[in-house]
PyMOL Python script that loads the backbone (N, CA, C, O; Angstrom):
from pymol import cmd

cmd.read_pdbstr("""\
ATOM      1  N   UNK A   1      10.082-108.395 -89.467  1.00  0.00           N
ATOM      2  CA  UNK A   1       8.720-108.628 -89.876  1.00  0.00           C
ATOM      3  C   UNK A   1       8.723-109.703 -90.948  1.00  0.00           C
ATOM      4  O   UNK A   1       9.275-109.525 -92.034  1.00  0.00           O
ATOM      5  N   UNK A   2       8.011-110.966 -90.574  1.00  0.00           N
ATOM      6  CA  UNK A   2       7.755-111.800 -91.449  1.00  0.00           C
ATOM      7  C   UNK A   2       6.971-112.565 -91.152  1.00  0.00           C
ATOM      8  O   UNK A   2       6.431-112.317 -90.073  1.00  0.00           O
ATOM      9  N   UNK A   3       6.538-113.721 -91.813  1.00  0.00           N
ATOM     10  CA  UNK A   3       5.490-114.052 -91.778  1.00  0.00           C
ATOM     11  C   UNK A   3       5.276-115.729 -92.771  1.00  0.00           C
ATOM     12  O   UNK A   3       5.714-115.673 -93.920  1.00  0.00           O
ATOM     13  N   UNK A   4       4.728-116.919 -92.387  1.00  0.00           N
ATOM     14  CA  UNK A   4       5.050-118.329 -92.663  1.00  0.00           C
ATOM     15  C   UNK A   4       3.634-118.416 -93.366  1.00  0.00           C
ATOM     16  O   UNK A   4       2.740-117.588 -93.191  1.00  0.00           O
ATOM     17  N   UNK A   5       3.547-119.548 -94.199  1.00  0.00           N
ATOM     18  CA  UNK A   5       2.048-120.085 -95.016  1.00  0.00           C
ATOM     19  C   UNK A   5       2.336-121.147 -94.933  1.00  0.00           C
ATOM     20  O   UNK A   5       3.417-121.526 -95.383  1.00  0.00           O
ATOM     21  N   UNK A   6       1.241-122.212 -94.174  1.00  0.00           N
ATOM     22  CA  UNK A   6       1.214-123.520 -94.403  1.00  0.00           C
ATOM     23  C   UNK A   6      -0.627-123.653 -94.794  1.00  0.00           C
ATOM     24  O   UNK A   6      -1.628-122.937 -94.753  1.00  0.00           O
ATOM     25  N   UNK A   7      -0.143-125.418 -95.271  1.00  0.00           N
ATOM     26  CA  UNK A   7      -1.693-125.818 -96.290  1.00  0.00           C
ATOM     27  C   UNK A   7      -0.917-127.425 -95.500  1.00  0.00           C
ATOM     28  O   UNK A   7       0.165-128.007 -95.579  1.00  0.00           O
ATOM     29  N   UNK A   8      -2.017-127.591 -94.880  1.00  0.00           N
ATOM     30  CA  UNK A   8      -2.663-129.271 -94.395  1.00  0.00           C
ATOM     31  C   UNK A   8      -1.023-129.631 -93.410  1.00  0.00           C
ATOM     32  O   UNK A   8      -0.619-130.794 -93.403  1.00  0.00           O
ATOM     33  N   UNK A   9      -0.155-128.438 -92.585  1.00  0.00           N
ATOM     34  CA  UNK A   9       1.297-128.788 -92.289  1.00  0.00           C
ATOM     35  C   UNK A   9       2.003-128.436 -93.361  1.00  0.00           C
ATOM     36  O   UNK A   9       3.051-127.934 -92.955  1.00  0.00           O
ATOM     37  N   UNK A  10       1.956-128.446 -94.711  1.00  0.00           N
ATOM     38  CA  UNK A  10       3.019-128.258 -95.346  1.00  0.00           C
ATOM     39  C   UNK A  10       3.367-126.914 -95.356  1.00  0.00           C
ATOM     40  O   UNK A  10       2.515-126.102 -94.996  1.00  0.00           O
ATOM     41  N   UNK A  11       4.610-126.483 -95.749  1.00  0.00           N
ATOM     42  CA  UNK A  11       4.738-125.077 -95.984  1.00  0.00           C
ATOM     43  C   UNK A  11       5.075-124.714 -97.448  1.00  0.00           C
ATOM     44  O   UNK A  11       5.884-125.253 -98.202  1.00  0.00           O
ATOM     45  N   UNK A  12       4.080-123.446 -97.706  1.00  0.00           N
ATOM     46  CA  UNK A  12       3.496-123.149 -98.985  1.00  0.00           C
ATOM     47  C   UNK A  12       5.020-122.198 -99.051  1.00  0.00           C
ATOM     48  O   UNK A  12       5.848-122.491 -99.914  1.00  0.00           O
ATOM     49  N   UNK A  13       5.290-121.056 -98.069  1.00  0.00           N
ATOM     50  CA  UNK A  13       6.343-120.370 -98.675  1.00  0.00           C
ATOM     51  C   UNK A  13       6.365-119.102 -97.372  1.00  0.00           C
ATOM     52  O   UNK A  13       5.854-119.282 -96.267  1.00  0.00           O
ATOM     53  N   UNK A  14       6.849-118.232 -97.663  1.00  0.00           N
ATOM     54  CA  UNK A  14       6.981-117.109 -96.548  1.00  0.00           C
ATOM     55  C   UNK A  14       7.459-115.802 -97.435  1.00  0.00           C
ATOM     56  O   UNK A  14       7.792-115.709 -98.616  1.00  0.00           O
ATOM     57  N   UNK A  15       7.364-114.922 -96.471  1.00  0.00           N
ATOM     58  CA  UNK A  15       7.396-113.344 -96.554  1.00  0.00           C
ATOM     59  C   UNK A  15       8.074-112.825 -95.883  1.00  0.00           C
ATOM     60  O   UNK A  15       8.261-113.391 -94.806  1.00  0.00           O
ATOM     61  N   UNK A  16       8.726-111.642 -96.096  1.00  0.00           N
ATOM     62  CA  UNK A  16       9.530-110.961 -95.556  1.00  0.00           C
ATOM     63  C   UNK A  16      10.095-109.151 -95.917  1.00  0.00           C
ATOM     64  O   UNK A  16      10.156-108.799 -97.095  1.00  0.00           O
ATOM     65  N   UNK A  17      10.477-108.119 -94.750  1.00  0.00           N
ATOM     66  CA  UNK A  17      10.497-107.164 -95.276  1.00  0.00           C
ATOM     67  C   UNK A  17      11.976-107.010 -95.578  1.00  0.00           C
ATOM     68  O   UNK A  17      12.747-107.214 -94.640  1.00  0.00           O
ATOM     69  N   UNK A  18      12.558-106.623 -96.955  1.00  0.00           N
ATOM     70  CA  UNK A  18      14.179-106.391 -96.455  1.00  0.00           C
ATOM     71  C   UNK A  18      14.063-104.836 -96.587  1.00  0.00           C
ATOM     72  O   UNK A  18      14.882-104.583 -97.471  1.00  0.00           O
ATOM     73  N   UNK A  19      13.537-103.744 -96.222  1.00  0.00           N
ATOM     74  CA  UNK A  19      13.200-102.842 -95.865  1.00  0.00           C
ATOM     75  C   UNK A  19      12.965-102.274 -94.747  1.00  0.00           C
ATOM     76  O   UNK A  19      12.774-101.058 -94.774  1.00  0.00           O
ATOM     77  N   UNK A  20      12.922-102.886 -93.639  1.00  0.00           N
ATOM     78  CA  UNK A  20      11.980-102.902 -92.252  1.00  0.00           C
ATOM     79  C   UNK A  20      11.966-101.244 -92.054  1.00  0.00           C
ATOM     80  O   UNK A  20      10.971-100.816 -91.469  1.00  0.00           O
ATOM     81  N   UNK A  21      12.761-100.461 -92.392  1.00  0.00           N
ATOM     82  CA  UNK A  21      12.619 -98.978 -92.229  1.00  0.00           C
ATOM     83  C   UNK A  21      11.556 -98.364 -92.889  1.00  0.00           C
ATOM     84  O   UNK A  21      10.725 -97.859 -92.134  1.00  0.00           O
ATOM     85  N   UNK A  22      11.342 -98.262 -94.112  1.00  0.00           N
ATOM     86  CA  UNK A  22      10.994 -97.648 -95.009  1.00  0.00           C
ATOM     87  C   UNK A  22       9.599 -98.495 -95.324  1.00  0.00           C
ATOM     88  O   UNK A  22       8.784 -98.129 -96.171  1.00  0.00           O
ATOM     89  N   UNK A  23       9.415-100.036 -94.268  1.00  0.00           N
ATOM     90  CA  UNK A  23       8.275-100.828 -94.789  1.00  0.00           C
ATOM     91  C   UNK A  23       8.354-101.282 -96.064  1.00  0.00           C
ATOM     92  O   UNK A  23       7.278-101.788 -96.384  1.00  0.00           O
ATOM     93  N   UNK A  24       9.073-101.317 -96.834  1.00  0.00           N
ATOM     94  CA  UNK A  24       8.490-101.582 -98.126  1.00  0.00           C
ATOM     95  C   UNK A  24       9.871-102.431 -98.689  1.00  0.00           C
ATOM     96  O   UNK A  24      10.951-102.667 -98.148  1.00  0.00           O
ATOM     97  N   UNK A  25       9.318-102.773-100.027  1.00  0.00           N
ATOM     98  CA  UNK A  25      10.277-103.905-100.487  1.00  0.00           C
ATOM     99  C   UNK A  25      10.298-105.357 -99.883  1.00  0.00           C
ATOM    100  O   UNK A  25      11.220-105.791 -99.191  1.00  0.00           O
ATOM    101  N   UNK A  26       9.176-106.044-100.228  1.00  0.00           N
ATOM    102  CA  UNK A  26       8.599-106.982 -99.772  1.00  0.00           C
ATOM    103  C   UNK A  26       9.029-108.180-100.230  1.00  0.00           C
ATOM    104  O   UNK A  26       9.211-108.170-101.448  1.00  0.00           O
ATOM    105  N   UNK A  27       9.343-109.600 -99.490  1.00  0.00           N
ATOM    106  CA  UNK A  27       9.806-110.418-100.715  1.00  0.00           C
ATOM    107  C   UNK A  27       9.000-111.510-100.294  1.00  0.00           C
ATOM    108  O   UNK A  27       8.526-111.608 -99.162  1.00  0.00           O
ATOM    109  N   UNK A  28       8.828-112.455-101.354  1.00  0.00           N
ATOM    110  CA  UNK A  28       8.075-113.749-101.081  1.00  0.00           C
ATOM    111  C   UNK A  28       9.028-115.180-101.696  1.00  0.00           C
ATOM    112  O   UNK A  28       9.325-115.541-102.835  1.00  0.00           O
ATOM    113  N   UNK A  29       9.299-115.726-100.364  1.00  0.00           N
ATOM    114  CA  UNK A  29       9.802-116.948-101.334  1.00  0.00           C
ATOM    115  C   UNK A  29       8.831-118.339-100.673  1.00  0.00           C
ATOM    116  O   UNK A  29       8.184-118.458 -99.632  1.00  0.00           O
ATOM    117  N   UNK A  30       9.058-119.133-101.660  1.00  0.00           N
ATOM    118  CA  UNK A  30       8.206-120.141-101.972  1.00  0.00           C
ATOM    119  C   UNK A  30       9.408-121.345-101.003  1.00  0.00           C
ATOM    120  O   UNK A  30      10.577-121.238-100.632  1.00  0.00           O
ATOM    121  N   UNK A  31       8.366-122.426-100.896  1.00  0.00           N
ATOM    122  CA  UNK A  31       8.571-123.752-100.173  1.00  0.00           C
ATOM    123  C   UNK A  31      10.595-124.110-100.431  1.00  0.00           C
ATOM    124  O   UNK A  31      11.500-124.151 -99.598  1.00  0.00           O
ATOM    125  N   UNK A  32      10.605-124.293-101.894  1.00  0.00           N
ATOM    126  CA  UNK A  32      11.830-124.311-102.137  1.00  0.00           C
ATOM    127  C   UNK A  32      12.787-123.703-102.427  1.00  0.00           C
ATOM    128  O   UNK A  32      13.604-123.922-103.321  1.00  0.00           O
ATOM    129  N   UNK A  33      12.713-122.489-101.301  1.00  0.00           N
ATOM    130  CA  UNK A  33      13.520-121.647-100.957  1.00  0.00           C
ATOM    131  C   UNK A  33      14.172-120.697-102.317  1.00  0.00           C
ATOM    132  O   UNK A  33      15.382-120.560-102.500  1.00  0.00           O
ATOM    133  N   UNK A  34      13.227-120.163-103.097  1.00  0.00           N
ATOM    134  CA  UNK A  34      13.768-119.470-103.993  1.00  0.00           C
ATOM    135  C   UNK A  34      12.401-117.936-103.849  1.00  0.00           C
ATOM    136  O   UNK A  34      11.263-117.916-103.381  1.00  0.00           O
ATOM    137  N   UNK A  35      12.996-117.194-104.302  1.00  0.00           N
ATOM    138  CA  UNK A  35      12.419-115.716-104.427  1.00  0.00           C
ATOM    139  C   UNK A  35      11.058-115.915-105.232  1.00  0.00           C
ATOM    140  O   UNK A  35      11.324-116.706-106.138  1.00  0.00           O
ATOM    141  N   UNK A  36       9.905-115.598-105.290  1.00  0.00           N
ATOM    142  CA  UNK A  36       8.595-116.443-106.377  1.00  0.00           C
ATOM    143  C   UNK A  36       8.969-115.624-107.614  1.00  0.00           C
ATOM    144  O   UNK A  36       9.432-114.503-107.404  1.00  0.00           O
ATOM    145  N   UNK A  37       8.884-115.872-108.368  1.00  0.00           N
ATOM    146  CA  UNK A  37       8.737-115.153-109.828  1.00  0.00           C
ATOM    147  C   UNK A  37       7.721-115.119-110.672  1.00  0.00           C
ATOM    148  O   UNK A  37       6.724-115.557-110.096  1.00  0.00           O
ATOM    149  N   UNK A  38       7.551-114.886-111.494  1.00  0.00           N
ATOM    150  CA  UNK A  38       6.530-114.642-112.259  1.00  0.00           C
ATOM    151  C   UNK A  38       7.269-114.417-113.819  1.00  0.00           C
ATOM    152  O   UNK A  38       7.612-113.276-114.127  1.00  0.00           O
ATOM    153  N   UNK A  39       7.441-115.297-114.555  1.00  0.00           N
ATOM    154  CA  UNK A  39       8.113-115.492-115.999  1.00  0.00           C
ATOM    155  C   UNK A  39       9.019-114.744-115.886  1.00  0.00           C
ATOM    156  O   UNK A  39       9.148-113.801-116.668  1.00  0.00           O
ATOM    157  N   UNK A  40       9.905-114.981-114.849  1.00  0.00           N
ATOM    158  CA  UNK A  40      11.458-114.685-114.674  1.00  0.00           C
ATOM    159  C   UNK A  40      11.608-113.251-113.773  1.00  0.00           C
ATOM    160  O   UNK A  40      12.724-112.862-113.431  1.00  0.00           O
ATOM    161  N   UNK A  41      10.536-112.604-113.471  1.00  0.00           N
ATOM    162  CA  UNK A  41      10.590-111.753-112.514  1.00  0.00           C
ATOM    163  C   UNK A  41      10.515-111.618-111.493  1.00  0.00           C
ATOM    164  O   UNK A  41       9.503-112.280-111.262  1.00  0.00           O
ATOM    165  N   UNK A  42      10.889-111.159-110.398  1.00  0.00           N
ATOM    166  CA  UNK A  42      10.621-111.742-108.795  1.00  0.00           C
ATOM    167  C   UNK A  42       9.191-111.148-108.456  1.00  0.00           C
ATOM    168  O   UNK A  42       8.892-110.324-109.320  1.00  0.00           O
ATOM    169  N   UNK A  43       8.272-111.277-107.556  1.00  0.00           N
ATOM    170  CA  UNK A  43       7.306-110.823-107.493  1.00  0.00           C
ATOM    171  C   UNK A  43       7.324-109.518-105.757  1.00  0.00           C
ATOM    172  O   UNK A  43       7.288-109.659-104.535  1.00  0.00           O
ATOM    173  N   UNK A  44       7.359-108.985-106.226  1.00  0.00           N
ATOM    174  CA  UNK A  44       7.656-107.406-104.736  1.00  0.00           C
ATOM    175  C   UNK A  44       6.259-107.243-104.574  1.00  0.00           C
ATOM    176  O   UNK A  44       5.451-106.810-105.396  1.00  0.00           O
ATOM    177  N   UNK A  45       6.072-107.638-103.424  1.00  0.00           N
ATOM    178  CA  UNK A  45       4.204-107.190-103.165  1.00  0.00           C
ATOM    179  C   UNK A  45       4.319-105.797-102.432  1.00  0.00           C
ATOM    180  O   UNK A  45       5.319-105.646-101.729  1.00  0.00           O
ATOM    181  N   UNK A  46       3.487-104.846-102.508  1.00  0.00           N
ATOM    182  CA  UNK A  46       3.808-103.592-102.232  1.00  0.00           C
ATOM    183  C   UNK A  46       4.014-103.119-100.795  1.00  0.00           C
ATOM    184  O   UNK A  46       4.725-102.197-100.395  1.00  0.00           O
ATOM    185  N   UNK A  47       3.054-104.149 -99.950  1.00  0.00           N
ATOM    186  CA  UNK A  47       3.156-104.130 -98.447  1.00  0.00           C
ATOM    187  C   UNK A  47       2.752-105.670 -98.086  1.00  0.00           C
ATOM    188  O   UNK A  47       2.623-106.622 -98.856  1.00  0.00           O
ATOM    189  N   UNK A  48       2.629-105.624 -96.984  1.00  0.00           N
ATOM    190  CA  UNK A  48       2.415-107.213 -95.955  1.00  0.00           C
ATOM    191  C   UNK A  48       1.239-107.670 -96.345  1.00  0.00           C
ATOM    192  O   UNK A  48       1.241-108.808 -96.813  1.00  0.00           O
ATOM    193  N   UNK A  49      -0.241-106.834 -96.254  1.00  0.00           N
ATOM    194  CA  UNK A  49      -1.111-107.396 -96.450  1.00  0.00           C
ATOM    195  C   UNK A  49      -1.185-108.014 -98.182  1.00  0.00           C
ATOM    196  O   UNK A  49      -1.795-109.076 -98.300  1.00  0.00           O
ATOM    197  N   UNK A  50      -0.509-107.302 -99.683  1.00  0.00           N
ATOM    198  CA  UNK A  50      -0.305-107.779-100.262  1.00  0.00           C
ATOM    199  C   UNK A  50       0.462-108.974-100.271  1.00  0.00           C
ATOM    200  O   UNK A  50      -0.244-109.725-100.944  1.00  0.00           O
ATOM    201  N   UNK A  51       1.317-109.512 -99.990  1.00  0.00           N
ATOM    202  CA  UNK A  51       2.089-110.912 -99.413  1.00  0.00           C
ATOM    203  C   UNK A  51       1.356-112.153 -99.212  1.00  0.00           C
ATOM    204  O   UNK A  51       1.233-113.266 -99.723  1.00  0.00           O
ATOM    205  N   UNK A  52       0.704-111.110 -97.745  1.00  0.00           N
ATOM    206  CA  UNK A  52       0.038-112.695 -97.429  1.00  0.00           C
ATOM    207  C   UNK A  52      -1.231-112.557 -98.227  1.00  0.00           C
ATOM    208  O   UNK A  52      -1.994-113.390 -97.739  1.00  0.00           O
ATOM    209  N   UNK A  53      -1.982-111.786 -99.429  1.00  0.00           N
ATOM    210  CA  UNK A  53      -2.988-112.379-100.105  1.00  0.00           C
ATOM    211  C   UNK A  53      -1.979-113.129-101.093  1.00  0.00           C
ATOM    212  O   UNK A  53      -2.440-114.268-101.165  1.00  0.00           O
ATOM    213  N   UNK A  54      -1.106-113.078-101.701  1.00  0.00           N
ATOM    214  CA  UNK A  54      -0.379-114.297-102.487  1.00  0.00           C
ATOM    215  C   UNK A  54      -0.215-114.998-102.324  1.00  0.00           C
ATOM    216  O   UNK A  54      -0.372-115.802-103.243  1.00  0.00           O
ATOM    217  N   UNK A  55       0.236-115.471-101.125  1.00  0.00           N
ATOM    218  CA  UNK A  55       0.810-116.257-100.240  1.00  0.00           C
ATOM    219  C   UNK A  55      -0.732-117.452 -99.826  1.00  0.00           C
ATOM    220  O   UNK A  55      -0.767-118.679 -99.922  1.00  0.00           O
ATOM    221  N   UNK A  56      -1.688-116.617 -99.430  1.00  0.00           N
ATOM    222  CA  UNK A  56      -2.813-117.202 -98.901  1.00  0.00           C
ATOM    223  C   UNK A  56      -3.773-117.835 -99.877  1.00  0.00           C
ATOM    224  O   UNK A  56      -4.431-118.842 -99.614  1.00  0.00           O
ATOM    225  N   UNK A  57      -3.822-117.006-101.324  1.00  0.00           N
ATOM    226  CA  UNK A  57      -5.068-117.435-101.877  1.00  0.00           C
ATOM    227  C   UNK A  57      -4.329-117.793-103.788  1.00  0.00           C
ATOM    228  O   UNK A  57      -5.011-118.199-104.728  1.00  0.00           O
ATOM    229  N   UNK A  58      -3.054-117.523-103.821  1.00  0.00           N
ATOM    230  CA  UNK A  58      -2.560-117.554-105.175  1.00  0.00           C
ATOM    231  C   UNK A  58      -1.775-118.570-104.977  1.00  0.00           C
ATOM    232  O   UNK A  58      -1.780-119.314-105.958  1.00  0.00           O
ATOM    233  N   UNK A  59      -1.113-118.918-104.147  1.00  0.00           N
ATOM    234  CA  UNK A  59      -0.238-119.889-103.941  1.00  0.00           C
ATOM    235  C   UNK A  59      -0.617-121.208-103.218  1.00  0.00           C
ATOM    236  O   UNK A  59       0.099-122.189-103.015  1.00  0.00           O
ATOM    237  N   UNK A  60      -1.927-120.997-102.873  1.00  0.00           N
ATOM    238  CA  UNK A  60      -2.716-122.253-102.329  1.00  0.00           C
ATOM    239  C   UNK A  60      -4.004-122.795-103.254  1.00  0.00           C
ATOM    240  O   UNK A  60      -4.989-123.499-103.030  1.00  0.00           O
ATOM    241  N   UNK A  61      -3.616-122.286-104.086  1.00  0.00           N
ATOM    242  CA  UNK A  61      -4.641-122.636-105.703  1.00  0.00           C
ATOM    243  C   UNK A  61      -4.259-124.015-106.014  1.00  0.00           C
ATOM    244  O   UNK A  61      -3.261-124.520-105.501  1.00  0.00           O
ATOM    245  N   UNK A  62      -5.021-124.649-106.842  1.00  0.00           N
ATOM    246  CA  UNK A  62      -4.491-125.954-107.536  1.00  0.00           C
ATOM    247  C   UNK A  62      -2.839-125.339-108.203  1.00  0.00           C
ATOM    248  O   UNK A  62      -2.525-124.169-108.423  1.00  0.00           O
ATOM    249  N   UNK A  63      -2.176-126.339-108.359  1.00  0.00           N
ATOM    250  CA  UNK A  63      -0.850-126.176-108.607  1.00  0.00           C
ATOM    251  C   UNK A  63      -0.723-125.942-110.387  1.00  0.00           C
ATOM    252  O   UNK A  63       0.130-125.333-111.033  1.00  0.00           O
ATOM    253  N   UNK A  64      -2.001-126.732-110.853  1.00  0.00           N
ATOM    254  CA  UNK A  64      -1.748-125.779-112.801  1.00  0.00           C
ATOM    255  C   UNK A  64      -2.600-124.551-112.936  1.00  0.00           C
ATOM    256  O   UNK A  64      -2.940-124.166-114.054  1.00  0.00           O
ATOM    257  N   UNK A  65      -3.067-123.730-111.512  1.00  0.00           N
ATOM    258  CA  UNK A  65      -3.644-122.486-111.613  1.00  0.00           C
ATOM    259  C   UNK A  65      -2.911-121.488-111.132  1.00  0.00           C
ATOM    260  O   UNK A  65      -3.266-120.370-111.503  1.00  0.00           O
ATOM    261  N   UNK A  66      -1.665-121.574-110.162  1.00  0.00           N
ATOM    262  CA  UNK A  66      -0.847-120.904-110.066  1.00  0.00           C
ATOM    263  C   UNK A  66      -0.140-119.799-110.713  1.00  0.00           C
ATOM    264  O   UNK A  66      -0.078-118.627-110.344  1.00  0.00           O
ATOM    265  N   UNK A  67       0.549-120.537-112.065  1.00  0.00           N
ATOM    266  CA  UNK A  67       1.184-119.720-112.492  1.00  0.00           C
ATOM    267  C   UNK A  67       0.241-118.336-113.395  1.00  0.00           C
ATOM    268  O   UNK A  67       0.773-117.278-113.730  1.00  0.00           O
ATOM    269  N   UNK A  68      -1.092-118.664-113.625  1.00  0.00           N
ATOM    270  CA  UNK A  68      -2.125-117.905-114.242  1.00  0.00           C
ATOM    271  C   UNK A  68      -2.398-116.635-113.623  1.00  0.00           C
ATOM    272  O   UNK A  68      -2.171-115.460-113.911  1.00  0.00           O
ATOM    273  N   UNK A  69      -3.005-117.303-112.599  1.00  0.00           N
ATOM    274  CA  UNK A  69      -3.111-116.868-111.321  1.00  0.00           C
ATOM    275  C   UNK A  69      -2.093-115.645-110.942  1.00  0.00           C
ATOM    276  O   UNK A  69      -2.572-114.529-110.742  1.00  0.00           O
ATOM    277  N   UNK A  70      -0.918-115.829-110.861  1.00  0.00           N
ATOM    278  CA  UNK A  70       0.024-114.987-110.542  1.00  0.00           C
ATOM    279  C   UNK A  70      -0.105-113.448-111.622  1.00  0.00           C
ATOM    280  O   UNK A  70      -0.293-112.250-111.406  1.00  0.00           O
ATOM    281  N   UNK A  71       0.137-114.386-112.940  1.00  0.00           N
ATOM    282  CA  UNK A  71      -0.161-112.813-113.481  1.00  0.00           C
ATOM    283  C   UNK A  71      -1.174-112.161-113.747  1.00  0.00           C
ATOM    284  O   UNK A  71      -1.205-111.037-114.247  1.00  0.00           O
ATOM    285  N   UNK A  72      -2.133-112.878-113.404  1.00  0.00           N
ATOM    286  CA  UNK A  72      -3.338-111.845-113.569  1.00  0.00           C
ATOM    287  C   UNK A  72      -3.053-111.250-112.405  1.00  0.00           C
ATOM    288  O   UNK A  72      -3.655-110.176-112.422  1.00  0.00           O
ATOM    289  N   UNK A  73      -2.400-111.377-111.300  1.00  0.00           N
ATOM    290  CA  UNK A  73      -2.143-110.262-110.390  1.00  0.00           C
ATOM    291  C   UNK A  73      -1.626-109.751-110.505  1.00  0.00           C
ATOM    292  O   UNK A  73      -1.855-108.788-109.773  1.00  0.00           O
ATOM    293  N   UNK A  74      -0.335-109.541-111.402  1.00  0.00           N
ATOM    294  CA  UNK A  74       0.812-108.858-111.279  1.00  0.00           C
ATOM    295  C   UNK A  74       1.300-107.908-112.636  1.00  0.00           C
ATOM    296  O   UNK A  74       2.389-107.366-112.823  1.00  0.00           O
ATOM    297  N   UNK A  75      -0.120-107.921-113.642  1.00  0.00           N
ATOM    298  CA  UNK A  75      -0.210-107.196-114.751  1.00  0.00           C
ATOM    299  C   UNK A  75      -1.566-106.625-114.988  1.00  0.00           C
ATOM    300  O   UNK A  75      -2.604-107.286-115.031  1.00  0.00           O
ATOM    301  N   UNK A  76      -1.461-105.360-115.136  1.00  0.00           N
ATOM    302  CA  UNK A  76      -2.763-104.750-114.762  1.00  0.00           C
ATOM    303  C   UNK A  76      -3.703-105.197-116.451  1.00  0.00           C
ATOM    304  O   UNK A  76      -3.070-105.781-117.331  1.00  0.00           O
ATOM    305  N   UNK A  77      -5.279-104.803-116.674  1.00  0.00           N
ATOM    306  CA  UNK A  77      -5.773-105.277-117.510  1.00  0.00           C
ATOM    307  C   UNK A  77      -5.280-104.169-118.755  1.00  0.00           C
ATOM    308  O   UNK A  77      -5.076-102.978-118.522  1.00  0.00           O
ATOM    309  N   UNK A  78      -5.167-104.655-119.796  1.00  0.00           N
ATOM    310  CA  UNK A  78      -4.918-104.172-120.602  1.00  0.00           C
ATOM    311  C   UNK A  78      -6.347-103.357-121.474  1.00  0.00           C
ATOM    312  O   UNK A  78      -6.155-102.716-122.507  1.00  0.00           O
TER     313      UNK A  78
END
""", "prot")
cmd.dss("prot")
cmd.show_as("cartoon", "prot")
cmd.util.cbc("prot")
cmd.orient("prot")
């Protein structure tokens, strides 16, 4: 189970389960082939449809809204 993101042909990054049993343990790596992080953490989306909303709408943001972007997803509000 996996799954590709492209913007205008290019490719934004991809998804993948290394779980396929258990579903879970999700990984996302980006265009240049590295795991995505988030200020040094990898980012584990909880299932597929989490993935591809990163993948689809966080990672296809302007490129200095990205990294913002990311953690307001990935840290709940305080």
């Amino acid at each position: 189970m996996y799954g590709t993101f492209t913007r205008d042909g290019v490719l934004v990054g991809s998804y993948y389960c290394a779980d396929r049993i258990r579903q879970r343990d999700w990984r996302i790596v980006t265009a240049d082939g590295h795991d995505l992080t988030v200020d040094g953490t990898p980012v584990r989306p909880p299932d597929e449809g989490s993935a591809v909303i990163v993948l689809t709408t966080i990672l296809a943001a302007p490129k200095h809204e990205i990294s913002q972007r990311l953690r307001d997803a990935t840290r709940p509000p305080r």
